[in-house]
N, C-alpha and C positions, 0 to 999 in steps of 0.2 A: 396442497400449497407447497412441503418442504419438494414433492417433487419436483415442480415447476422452477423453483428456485432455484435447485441442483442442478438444472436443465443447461437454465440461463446465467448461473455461473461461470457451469464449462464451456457456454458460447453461447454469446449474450447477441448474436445476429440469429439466434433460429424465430420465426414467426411465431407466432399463436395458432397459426395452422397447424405446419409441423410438432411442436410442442403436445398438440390437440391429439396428431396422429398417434406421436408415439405414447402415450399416456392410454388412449385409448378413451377419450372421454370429449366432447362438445366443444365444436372451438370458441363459442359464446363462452363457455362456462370460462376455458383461459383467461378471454380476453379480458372480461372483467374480474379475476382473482390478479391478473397480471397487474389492473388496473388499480385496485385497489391496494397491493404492495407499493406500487409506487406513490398514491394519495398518502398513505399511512407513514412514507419515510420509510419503507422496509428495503424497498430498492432504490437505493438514494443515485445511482450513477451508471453506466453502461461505458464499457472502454473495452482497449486493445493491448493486449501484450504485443510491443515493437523491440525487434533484434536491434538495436540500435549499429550493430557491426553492418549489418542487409543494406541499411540506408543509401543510396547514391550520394545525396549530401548528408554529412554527418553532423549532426548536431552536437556540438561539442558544448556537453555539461561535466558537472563536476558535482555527485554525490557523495553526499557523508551520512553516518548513522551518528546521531550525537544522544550521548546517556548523559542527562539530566538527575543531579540530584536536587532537592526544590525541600523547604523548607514548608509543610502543610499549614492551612490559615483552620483558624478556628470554629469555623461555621461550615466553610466549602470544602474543605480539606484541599486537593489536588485541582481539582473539575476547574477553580475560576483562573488561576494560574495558566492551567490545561489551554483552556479556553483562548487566552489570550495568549501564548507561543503559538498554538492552532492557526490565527489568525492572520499570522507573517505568513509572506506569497514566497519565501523560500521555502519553507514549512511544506513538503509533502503527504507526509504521513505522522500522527503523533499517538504513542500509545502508553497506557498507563502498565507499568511492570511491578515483578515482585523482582524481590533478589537485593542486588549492592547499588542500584540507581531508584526510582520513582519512574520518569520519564523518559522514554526511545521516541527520536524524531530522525524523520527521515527527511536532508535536507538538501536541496539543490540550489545550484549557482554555474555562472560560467566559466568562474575557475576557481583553483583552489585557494586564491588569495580572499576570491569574492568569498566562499563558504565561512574559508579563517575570518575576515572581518566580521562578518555576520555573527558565529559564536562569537567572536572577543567583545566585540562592541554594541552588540542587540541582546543576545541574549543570555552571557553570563552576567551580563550588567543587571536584570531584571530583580527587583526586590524578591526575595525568596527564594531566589537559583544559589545554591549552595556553591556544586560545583559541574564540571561537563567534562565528557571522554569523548574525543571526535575519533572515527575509524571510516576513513576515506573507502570508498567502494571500489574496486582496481577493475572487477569485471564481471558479469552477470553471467551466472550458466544455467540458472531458472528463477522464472519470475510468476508468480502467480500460478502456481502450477503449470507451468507451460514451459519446455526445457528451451533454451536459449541457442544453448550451442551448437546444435542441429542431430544432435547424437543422441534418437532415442532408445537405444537398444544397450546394454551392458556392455563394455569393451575389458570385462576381466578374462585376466590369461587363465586357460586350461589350464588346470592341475594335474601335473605327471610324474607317475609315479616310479 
């Protein structure tokens, strides 16, 4: 099972054939452990790391990583909180941290006014949001494991002596 995982992680278009081949075991057996990760919530989504530079038409967004510090409640702690920032369709990604914040969200708009409004007026306003550090994203050079900028080899200078 973690092989299959790890399979379709790093490329989440290989079949259940393929998968079968390399594995060396039954493509029936795949199909239904495949199947069953995804019943279970194990594999909750399938996507594409996009160069957003590559593009012909660019999609002009504007991300931000915003640290949330949040005020924990007395039953949920973080999770119901979580839950509902989760829930806003700027809201990309939200993860629970250790350190000097609570909460990292990773957040999209079409521009940087739309993101700033968003913090200022949706989500620092939120009963329990203590306080927010927005750190605007300027350029992606790997995403997902997958290098961006097209550069997959080291371009450190020789050392001479």
């Amino acid at each position: 099972m973690d092989e299959i995982l790890e399979l379709l992680q790093e490329n989440s278009r290989l079949t259940a054939k393929e998968i079968a081949t390399m594995l060396k075991k039954p493509e029936s057996l795949v199909k239904k452990i495949i199947t069953k990760l995804e019943k279970d919530g194990v594999i909750v989504k399938y996507g594409a790391v996009v160069n957003p530079e590559k593009l012909s038409k660019k999609k002009e967004t504007v991300q931000a990583w915003i640290e949330i510090k949040i005020a924990p409640e007395r039953e949920s702690g973080f999770d119901s909180l979580a839950d509902r920032i989760a829930r806003f369709p700027q809201v990309r990604s939200l993860y629970l941290m250790s350190g000097g914040y609570d909460l990292l969200a990773l957040v999209e708009g079409k521009t940087l006014q739309e993101v700033a409004y968003f913090v200022s007026q949706k989500l620092a306003t939120l009963d329990r949001v203590q306080s927010t550090g927005t750190h605007f994203m300027l350029k992606k050079y790997k995403d997902n494991g997958a290098m961006i900028s097209g550069r997959e080899k080291s371009t450190r200078l020789a050392v001479v002596a």
